[in-house]
FIPA-877333 format. One record per residue (C-alpha): x, y, z; residue in three letters; residue number from 0. Coordinates in steps of 0.5 Angstrom, whole numbers. Example, Ala and Ser with C-alpha at 12.3 -4.5 7.8 and 13.67 -1.06 7.14 Angstrom:
<sites>
{c1:25&c2:-9&c3:16&aa:ala&i:0}
{c1:27&c2:-2&c3:14&aa:ser&i:1}
</sites>
This chain:
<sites>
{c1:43&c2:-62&c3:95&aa:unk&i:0}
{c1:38&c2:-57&c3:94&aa:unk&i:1}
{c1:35&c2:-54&c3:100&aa:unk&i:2}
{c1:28&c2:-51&c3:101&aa:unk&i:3}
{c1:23&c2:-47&c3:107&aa:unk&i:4}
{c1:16&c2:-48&c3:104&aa:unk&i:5}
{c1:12&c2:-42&c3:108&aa:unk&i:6}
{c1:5&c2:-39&c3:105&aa:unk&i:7}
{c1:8&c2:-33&c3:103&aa:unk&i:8}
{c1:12&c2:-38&c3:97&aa:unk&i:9}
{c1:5&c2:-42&c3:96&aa:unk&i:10}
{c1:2&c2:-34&c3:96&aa:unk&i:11}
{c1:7&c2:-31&c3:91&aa:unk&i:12}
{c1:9&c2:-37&c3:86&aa:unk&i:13}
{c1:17&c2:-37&c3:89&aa:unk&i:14}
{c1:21&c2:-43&c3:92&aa:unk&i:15}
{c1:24&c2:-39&c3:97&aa:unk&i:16}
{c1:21&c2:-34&c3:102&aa:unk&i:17}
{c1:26&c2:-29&c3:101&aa:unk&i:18}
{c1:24&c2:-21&c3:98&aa:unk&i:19}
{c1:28&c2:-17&c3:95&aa:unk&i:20}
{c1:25&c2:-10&c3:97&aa:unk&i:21}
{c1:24&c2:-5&c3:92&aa:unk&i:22}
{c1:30&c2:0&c3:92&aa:unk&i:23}
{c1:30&c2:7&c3:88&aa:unk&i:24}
{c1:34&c2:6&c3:82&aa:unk&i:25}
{c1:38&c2:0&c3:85&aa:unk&i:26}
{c1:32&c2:-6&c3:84&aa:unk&i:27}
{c1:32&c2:-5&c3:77&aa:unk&i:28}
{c1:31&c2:-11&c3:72&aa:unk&i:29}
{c1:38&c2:-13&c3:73&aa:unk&i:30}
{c1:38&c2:-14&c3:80&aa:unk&i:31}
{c1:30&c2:-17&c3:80&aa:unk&i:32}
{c1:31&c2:-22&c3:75&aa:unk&i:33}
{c1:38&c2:-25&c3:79&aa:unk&i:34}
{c1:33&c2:-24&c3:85&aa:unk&i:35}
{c1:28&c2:-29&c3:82&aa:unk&i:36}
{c1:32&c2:-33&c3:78&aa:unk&i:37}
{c1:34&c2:-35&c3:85&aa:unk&i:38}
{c1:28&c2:-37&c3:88&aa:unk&i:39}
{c1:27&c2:-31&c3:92&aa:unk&i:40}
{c1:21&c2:-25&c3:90&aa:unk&i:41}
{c1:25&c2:-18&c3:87&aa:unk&i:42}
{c1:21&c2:-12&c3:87&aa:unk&i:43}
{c1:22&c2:-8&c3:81&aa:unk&i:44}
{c1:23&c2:0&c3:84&aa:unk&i:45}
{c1:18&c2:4&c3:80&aa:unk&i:46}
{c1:18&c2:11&c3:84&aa:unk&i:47}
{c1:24&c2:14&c3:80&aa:unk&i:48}
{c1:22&c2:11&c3:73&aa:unk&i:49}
{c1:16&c2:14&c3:69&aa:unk&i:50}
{c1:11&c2:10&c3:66&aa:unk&i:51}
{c1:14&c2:9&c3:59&aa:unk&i:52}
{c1:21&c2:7&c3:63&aa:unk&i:53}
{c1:17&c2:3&c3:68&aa:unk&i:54}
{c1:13&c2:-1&c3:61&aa:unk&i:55}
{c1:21&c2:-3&c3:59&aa:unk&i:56}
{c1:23&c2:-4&c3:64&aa:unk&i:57}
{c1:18&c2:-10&c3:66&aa:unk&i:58}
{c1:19&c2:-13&c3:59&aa:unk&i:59}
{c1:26&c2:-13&c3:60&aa:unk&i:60}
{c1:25&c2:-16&c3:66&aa:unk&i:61}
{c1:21&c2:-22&c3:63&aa:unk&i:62}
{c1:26&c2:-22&c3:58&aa:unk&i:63}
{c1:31&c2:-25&c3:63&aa:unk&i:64}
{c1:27&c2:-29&c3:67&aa:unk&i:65}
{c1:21&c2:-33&c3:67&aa:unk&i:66}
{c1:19&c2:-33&c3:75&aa:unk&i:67}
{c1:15&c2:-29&c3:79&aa:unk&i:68}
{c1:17&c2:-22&c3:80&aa:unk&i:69}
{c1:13&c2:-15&c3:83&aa:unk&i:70}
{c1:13&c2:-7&c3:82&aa:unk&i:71}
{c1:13&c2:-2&c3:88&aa:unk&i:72}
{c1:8&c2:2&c3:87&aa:unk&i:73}
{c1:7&c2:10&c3:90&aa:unk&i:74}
{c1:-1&c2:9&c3:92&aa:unk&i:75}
{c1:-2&c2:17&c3:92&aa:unk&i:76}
{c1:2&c2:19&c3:85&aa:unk&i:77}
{c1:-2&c2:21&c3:79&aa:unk&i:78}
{c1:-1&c2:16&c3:76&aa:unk&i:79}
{c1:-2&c2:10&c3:80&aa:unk&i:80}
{c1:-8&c2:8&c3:76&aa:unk&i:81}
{c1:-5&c2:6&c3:70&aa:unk&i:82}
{c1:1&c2:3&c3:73&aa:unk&i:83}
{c1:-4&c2:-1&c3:76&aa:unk&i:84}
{c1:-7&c2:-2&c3:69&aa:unk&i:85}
{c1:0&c2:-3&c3:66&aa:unk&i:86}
{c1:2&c2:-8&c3:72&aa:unk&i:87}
{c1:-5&c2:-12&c3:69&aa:unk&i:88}
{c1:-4&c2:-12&c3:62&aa:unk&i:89}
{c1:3&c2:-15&c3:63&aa:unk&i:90}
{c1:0&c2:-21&c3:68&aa:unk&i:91}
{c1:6&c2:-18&c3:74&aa:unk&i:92}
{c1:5&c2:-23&c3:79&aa:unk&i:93}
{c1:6&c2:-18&c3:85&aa:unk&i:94}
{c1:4&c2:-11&c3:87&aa:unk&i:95}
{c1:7&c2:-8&c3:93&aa:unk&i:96}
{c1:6&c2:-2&c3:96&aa:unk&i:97}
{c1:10&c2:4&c3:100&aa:unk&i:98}
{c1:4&c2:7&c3:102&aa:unk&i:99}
{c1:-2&c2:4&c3:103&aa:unk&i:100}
{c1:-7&c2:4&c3:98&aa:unk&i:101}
{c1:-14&c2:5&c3:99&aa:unk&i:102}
{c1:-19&c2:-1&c3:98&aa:unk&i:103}
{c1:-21&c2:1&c3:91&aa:unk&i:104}
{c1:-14&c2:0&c3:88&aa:unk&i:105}
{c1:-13&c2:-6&c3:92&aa:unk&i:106}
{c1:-20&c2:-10&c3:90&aa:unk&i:107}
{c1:-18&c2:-8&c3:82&aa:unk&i:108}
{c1:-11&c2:-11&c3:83&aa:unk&i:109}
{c1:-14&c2:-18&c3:87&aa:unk&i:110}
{c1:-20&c2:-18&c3:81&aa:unk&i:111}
{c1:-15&c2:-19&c3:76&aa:unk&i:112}
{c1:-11&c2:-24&c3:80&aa:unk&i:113}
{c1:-5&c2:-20&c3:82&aa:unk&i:114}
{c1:-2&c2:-21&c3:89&aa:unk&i:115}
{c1:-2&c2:-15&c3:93&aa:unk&i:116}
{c1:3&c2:-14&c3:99&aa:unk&i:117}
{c1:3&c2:-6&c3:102&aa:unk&i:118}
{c1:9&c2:-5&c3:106&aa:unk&i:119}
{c1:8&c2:-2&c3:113&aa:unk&i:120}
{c1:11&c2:1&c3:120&aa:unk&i:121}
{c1:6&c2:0&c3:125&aa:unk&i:122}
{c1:1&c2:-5&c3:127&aa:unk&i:123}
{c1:-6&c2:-2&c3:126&aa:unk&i:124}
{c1:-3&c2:-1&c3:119&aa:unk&i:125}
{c1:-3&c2:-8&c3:118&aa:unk&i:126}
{c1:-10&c2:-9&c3:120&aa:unk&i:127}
{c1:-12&c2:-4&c3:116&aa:unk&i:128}
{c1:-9&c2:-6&c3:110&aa:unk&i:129}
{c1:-11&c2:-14&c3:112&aa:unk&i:130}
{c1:-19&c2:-11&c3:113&aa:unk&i:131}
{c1:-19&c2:-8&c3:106&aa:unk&i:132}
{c1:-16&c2:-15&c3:103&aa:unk&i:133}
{c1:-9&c2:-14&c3:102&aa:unk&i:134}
{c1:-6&c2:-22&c3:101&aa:unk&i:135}
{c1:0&c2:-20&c3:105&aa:unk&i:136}
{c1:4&c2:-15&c3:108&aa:unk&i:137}
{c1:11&c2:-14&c3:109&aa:unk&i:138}
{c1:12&c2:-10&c3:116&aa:unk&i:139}
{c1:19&c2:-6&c3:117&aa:unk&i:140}
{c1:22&c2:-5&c3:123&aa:unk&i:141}
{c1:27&c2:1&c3:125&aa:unk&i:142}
{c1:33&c2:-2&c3:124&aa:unk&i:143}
{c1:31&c2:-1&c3:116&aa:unk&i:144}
{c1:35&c2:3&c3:111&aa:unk&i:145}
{c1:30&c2:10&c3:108&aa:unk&i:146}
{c1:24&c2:11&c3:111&aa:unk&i:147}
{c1:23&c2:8&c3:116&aa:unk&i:148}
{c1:20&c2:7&c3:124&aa:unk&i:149}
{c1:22&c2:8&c3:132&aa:unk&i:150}
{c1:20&c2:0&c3:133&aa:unk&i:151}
{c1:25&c2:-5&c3:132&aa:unk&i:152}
{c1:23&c2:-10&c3:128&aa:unk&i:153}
{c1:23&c2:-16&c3:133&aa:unk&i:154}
{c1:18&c2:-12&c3:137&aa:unk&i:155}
{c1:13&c2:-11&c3:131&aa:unk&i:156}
{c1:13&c2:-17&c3:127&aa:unk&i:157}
{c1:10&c2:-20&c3:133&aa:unk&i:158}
{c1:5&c2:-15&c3:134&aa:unk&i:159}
{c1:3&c2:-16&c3:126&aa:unk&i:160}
{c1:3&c2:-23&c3:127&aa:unk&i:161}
{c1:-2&c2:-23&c3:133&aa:unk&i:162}
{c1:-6&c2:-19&c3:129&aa:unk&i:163}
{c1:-8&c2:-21&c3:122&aa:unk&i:164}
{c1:-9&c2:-27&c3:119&aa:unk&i:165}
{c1:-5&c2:-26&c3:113&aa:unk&i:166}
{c1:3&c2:-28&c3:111&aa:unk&i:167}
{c1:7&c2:-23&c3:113&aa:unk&i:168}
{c1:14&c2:-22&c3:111&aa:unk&i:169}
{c1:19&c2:-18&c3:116&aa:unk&i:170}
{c1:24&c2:-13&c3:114&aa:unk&i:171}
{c1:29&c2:-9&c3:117&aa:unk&i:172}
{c1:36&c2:-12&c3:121&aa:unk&i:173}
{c1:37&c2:-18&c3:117&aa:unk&i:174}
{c1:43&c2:-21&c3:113&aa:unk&i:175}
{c1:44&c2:-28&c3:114&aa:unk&i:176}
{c1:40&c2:-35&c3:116&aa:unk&i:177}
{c1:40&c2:-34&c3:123&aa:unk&i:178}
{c1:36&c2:-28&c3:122&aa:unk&i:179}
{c1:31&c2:-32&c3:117&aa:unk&i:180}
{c1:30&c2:-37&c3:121&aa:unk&i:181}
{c1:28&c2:-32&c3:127&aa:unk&i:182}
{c1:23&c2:-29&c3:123&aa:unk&i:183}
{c1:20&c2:-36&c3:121&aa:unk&i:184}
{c1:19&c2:-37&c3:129&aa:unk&i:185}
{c1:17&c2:-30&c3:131&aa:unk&i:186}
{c1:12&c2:-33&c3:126&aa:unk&i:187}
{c1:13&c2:-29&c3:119&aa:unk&i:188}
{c1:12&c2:-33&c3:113&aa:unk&i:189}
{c1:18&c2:-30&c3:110&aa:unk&i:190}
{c1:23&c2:-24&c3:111&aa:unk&i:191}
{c1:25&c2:-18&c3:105&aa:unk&i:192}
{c1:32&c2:-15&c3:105&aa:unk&i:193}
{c1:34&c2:-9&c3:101&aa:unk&i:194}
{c1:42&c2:-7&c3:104&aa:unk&i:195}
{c1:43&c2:-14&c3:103&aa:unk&i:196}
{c1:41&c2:-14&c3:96&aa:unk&i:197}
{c1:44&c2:-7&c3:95&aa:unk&i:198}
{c1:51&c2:-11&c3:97&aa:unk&i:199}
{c1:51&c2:-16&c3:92&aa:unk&i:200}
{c1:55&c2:-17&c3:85&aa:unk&i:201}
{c1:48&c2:-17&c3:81&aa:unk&i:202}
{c1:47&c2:-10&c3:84&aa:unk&i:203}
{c1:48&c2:-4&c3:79&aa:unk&i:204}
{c1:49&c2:1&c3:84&aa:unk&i:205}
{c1:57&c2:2&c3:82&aa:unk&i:206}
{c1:63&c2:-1&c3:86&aa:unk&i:207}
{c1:66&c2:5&c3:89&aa:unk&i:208}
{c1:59&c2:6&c3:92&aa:unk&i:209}
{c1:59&c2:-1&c3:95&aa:unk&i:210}
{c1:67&c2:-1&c3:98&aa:unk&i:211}
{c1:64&c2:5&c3:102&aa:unk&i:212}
{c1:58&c2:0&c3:104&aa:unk&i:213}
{c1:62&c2:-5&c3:106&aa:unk&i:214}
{c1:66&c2:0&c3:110&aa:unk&i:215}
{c1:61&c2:1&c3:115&aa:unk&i:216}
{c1:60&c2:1&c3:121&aa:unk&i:217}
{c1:53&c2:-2&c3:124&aa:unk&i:218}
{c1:54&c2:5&c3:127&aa:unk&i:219}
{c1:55&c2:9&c3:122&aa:unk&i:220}
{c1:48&c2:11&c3:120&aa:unk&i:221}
{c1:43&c2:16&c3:123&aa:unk&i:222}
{c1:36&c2:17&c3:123&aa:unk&i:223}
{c1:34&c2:24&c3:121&aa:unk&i:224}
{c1:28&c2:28&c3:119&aa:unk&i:225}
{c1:33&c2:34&c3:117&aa:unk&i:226}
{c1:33&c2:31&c3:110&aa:unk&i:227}
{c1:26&c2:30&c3:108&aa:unk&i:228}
{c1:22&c2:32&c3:114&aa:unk&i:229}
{c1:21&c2:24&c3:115&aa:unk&i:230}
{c1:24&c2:20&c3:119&aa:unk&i:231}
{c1:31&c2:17&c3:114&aa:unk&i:232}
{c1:36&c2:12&c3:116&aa:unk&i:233}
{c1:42&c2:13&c3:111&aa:unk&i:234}
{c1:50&c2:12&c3:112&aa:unk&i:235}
{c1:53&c2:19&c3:115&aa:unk&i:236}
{c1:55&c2:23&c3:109&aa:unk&i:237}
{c1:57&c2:30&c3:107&aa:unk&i:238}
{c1:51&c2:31&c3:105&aa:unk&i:239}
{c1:47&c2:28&c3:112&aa:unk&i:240}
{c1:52&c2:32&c3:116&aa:unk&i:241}
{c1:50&c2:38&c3:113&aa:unk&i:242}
{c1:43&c2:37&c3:113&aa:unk&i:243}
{c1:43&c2:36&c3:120&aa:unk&i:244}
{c1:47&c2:43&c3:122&aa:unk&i:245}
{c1:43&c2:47&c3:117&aa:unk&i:246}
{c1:36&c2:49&c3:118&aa:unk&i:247}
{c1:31&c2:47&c3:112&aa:unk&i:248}
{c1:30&c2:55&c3:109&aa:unk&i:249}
{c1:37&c2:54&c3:108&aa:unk&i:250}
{c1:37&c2:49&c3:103&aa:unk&i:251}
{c1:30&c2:50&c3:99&aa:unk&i:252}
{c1:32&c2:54&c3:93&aa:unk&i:253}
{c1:37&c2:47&c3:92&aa:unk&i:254}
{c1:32&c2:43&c3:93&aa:unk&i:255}
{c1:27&c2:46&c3:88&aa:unk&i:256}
{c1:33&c2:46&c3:83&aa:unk&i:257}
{c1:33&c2:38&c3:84&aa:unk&i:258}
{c1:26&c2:37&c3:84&aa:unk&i:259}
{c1:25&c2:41&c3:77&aa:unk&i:260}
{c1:30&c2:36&c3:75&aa:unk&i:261}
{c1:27&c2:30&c3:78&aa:unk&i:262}
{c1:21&c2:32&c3:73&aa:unk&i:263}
{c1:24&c2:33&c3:67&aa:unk&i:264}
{c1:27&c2:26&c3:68&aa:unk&i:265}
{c1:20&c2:23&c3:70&aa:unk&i:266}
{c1:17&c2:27&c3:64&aa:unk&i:267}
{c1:12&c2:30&c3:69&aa:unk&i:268}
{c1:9&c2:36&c3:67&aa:unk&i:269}
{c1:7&c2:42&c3:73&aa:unk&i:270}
{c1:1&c2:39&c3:74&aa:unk&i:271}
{c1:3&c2:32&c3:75&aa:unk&i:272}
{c1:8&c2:35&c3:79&aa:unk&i:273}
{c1:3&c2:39&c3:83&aa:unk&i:274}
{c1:-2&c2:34&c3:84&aa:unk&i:275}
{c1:4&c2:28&c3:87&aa:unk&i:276}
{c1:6&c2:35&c3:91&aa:unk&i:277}
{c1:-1&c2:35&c3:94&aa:unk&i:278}
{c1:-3&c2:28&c3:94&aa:unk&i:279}
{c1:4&c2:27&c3:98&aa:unk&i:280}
{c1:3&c2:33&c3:103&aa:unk&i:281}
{c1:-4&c2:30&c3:105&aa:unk&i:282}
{c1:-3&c2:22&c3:105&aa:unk&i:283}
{c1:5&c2:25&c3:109&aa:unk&i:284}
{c1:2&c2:32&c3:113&aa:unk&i:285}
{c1:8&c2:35&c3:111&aa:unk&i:286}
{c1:9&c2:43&c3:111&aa:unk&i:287}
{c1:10&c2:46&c3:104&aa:unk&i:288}
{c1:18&c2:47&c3:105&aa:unk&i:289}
{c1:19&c2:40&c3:108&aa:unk&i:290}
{c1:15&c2:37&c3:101&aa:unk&i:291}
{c1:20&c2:41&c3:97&aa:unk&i:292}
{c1:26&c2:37&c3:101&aa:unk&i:293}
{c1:22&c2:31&c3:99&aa:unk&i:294}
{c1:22&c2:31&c3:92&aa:unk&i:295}
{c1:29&c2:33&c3:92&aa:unk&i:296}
{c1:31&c2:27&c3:96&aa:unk&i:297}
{c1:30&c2:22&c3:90&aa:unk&i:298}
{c1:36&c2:26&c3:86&aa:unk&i:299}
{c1:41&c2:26&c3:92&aa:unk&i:300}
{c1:39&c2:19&c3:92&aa:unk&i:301}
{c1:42&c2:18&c3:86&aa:unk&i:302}
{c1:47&c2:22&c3:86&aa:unk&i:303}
{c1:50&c2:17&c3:90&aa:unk&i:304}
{c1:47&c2:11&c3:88&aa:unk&i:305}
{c1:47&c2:11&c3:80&aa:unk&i:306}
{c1:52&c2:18&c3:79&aa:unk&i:307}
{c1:57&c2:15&c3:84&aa:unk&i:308}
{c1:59&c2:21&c3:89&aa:unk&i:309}
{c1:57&c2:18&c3:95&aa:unk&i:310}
{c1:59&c2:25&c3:98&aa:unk&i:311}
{c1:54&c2:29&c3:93&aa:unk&i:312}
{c1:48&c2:26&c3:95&aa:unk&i:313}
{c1:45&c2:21&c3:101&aa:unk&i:314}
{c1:46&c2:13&c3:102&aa:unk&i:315}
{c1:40&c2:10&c3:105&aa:unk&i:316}
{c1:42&c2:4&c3:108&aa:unk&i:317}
{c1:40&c2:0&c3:115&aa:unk&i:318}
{c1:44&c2:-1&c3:121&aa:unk&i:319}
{c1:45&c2:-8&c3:118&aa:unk&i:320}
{c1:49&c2:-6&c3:113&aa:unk&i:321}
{c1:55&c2:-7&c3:119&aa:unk&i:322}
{c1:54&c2:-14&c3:118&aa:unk&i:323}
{c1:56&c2:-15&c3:111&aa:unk&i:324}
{c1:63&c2:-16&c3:109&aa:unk&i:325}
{c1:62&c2:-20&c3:102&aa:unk&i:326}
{c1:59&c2:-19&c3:95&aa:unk&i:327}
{c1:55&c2:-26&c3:94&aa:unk&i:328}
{c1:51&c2:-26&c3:87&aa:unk&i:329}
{c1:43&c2:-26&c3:89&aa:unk&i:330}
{c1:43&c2:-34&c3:88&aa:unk&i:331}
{c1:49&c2:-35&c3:92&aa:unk&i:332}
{c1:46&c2:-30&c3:98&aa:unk&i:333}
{c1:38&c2:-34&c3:98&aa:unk&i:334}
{c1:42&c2:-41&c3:97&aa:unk&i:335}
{c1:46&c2:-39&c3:103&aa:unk&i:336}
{c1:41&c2:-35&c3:107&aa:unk&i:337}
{c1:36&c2:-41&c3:106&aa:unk&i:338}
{c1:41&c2:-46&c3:108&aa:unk&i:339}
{c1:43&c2:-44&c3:114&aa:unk&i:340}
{c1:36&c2:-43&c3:117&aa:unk&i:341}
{c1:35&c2:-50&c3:115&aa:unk&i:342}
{c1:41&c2:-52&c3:120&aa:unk&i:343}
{c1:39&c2:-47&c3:125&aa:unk&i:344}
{c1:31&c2:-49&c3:125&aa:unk&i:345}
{c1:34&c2:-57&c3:125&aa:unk&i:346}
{c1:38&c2:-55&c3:131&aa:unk&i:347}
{c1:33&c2:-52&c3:135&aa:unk&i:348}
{c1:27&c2:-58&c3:133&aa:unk&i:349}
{c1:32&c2:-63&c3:135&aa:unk&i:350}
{c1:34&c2:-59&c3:142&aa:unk&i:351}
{c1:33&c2:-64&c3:149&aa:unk&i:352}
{c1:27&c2:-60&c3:154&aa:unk&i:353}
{c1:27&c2:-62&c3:160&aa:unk&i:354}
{c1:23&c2:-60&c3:166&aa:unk&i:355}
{c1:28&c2:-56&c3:171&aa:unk&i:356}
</sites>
């Protein structure tokens, strides 16, 4: 038998389920976004490590495989913002989510051509901000999430999100399983979002001896560190995480300029483009100059491990639930599950005897 969660963010966004899978840099690709949706859950396609003409073929591969709701995480600060955006309308995406806030402007010209816009955020006066310029939800991460991410656990901020705005919000960072949905759902939230669970799927490109070394893992074997990038990270201890952390910055720039020329020739950015993104980061992020080269060195290493396959080589990011995960479900087996057990769980607690001490 079927079972079902029916919450705004499943009402807002089109889903039969209120699962999210977030948008992974070169992991939540068309294959792993359509398995999502064809699971009743939402995938978010990952647009910052594609350019316009991959992202185009990639959003026409992904309606070429399922016909549900899906969305594009989009970087509100790059050069190109506006015309993803535009690509987003002329293909009728149904969701637009968003790393980085965007500003009012880009959220009214999204909502007027109806699509959904779901900023994701780490702090509360964030999420009134986003709220207060129209977002229709948000997606509020807590600081057991992997890649970026803040100093506040997830169950102290959902809370304070919840308090604070009248709009769905999905909670992220620390969960895996139903319990964990279910406790979302009486916390409030309207769903929750994952992205090392999803990570760890079969439909998940990312290869297999990458995700032995996840499945490997510890719940403490990741660190959060700034030596990377300059912004708070969390990942799997890696060779790469390790020297980073005992080498200073200076150290690694000319590195890291080599594999941001190469992260431009891949994206068919030109020097200008380069530099705008570079300058835009910098004021939206207030990093220094050095740390701002770092940073555009950071999605290579991701995909010197996530795509190339040499975990060693690059950087793993990961949240602390990854030591929680010990199988490889498909994504409808993952939502089906999920959803089931928080059914269960929500059934149990609603039929739980109260009495007065």
């Amino acid at each position: 038998m079927t079972v079902s969660l029916r919450t705004p963010l499943c009402d807002l966004v089109g889903v039969r389920h209120p699962v999210v899978q977030t948008g992974m840099g070169w992991v939540a690709g068309p294959r792993l976004v359509s398995a999502t949706a064809n699971g009743g859950g939402l995938g978010i396609l990952a647009s910052a490590t594609m350019g316009i003409e991959q992202l185009t073929d990639a959003i026409h591969e992904v309606k070429e495989r399922t016909d549900e709701p899906f969305g594009v995480n989009l970087r509100a600060d790059a050069e190109d913002a506006e015309q993803r955006v535009d690509l987003l309308i002329r293909e009728g995406v149904r969701v637009a989510s968003f790393a980085l806030a965007p500003n009012q402007r880009l959220i009214g010209k999204l909502k007027d051509a109806g699509i959904v816009v779901i900023p994701s955020v780490g702090a509360r006066r964030h999420a009134e901000k986003v709220a207060a310029w129209g977002a229709d939800a948000v997606l509020v991460q807590g600081g057991e999430g992997g890649g970026h991410t803040g100093p506040v656990a997830t169950t102290l901020l959902v809370p304070q999100v919840v308090d604070a705005v009248d709009i769905p919000v999905i909670a992220a960072g620390g969960f895996f399983d139903g319990r964990g949905l279910a406790a979302a759902l009486c916390y409030g939230a309207a769903g929750v979002a994952m992205g090392t669970r999803f990570l760890m799927t079969r439909d998940s490109a990312v290869p297999d001896e990458v995700k032995q070394r996840y499945l490997a893992s510890a719940c403490t074997d990741t660190l959060v560190t700034s030596r990377v990038d300059g912004l708070p990270h969390r990942m799997i201890r890696t060779d790469v995480s390790d020297s980073a952390e005992r080498s200073g910055s200076l150290r690694r720039l000319p590195g890291a300029i080599r594999q941001a020329v190469g992260f431009k020739r891949m994206m068919g950015l030109s020097w200008r483009g380069l530099v705008t993104d570079g300058l835009a980061m910098r004021k939206a992020q207030q990093l220094p100059w050095h740390r701002l080269l770092l940073a555009a060195n950071t999605p290579m290493l991701i995909k010197a491990a996530l795509v190339d396959g040499d975990p060693e080589a690059g950087i793993l990011p990961s949240g602390q639930v990854v030591g929680m995960i010990d199988d490889l479900p498909s994504c409808a087996e993952l939502i089906d599950g999920l959803v089931t057990e928080a059914a269960s769980v929500l059934q149990t607690n609603a039929t739980t005897q109260v009495t007065d001490a």
